[in-house]
C-alpha positions in Angstrom: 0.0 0.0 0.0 0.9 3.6 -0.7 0.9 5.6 1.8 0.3 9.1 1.2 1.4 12.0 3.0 -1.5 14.6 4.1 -1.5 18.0 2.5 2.1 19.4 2.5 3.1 22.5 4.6 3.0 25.8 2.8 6.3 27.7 3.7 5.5 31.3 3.0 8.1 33.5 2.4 9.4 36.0 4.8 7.2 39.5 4.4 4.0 37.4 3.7 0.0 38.6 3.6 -0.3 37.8 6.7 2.6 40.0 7.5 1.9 42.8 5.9 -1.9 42.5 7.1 -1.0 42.7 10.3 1.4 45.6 9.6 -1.0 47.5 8.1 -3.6 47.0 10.7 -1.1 48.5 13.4 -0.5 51.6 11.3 -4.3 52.4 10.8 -4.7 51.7 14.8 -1.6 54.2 15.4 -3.6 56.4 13.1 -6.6 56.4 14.5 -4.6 56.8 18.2 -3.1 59.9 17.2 -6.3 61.6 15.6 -7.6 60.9 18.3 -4.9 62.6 20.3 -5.5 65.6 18.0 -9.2 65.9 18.5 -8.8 65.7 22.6 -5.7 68.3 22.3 -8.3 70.4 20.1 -10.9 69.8 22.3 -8.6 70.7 25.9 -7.8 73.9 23.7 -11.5 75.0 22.8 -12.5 74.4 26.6 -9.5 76.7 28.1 -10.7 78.9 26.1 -14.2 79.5 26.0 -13.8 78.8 30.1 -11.5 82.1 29.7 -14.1 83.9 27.9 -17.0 82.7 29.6 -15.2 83.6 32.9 -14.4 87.0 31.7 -18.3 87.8 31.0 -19.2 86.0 34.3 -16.8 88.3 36.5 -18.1 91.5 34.0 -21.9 90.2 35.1 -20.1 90.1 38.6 -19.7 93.8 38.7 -23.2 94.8 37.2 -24.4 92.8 40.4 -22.2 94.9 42.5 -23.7 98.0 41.0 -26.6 97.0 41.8 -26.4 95.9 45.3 -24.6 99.2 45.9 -27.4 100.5 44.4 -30.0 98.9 46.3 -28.1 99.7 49.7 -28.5 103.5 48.8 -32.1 103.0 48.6 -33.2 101.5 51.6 -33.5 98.3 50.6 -30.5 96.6 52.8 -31.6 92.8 52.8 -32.2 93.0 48.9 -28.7 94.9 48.4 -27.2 91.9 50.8 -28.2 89.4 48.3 -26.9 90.6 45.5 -23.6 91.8 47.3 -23.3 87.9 48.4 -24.5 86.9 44.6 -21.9 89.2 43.1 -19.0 87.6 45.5 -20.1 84.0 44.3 -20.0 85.4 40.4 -16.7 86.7 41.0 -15.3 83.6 42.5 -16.5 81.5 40.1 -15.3 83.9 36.8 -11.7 84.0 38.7 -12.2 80.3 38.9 -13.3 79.4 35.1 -10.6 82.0 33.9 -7.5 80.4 35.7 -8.7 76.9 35.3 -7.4 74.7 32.4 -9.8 71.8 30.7 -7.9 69.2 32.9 -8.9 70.9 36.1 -12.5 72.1 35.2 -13.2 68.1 34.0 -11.0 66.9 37.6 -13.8 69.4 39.4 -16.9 68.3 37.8 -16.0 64.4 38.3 -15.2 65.3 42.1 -18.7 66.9 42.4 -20.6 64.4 40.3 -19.1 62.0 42.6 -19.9 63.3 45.8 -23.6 64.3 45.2 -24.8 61.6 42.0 -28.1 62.7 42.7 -27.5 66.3 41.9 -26.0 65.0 38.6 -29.4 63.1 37.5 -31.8 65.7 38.8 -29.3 68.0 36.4 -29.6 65.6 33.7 -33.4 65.1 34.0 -34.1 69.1 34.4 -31.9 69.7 31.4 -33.7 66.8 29.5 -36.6 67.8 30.2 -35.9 71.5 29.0 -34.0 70.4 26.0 -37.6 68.2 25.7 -39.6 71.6 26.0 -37.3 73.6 23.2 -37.5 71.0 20.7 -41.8 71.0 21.1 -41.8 74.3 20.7 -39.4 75.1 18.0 -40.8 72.0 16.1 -44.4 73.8 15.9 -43.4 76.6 14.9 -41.4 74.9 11.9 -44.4 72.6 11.4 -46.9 76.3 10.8 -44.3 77.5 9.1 -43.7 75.0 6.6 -47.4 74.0 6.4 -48.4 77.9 5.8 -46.3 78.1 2.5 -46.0 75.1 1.1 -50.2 74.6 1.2 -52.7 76.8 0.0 -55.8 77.3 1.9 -58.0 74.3 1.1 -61.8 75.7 0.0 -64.5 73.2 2.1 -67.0 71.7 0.4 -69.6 74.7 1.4 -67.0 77.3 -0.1 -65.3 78.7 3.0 -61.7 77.9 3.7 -61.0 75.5 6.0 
C-alpha cells in the first residue's frame, strides 16, 4: 500500500500577507490613536478657552451685580442689596475660577462633584432633558406652521369657505 502523506506545509516567504496584514492593521490603529490625540488636544484647547471667555463675562456680570447691590443699599433696601452683594462675590469667584482653570482641572472638578452628590447630577440631567424636551416641542411647531403655511394653499370646504 501507498501511503500518502496529508496535504504538504505551505512555507511562505518572509514579508507574507499575513505579514503585511497585520502591519498595516497597526499603522491604521496608530492612526486612528493619534487623531484621536489631536481631536482631545483640540478639544482641551477650545475648553481653556471659552472657560476664559466665559469667565471674563461671568466676573463682568459680577460687577453689574455689585452695581446694583450698591445700588440697592442706597435705597433703603438693605436685605435685597445683601443678596446681591453675596451673589456678586459667588459670580466673581467662580469667573476668577473658570478664567484660571485649564480643561484638565474644570473636568477633575466636575468628576469630584458628580461624585460626591450623584443625585444632583441626575436631577441635572433630567431638568436639562426635560428643558432640551420643551425647546424641541416648541421650535418644532413653529417649523411645522411654518412649513405648512407656505407650502399649502388654503384648502376651500366643500360649502365654499376655507377650512
Amino acid at each position: 500500500m501507498n501511503y500518502q502523506s496529508p496535504d504538504p506545509v505551505v512555507v511562505e516567504p518572509q514579508g507574507s500577507a499575513t505579514d503585511q496584514a497585520k502591519e498595516q492593521v497597526q499603522e491604521v490603529a496608530q492612526r486612528a490613536q493619534d487623531a484621536v490625540g489631536e481631536a482631545q488636544a483640540k478639544l482641551r484647547d477650545q475648553i481653556d478657552a471659552r472657560s476664559t471667555q466665559l469667565g471674563g463675562q461671568v466676573a463682568a456680570t459680577a460687577l453689574a451685580l455689585r452695581s446694583g447691590a450698591d445700588e440697592l443699599h442706597r435705597q433703603g433696601n438693605e436685605s435685597a442689596g445683601d443678596a446681591a452683594q453675596r451673589a456678586a462675590a459667588l459670580a466673581e469667584r467662580f469667573g476668577a475660577y473658570l478664567q484660571a482653570s485649564d480643561a484638565n482641572r474644570i473636568l477633575a472638578d466636575a468628576e469630584d462633584v458628580a461624585r460626591r452628590n450623584p443625585w444632583a447630577v441626575v436631577v441635572g440631567g433630567v431638568v436639562a432633558g426635560a428643558a432640551a424636551a420643551r425647546f424641541l416641542k416648541a421650535s418644532s411647531s413653529r417649523r411645522y406652521e411654518s412649513a405648512r403655511s407656505t407650502t399649502r394653499p388654503a384648502a376651500r370646504s366643500s360649502y365654499g369657505g376655507v377650512q
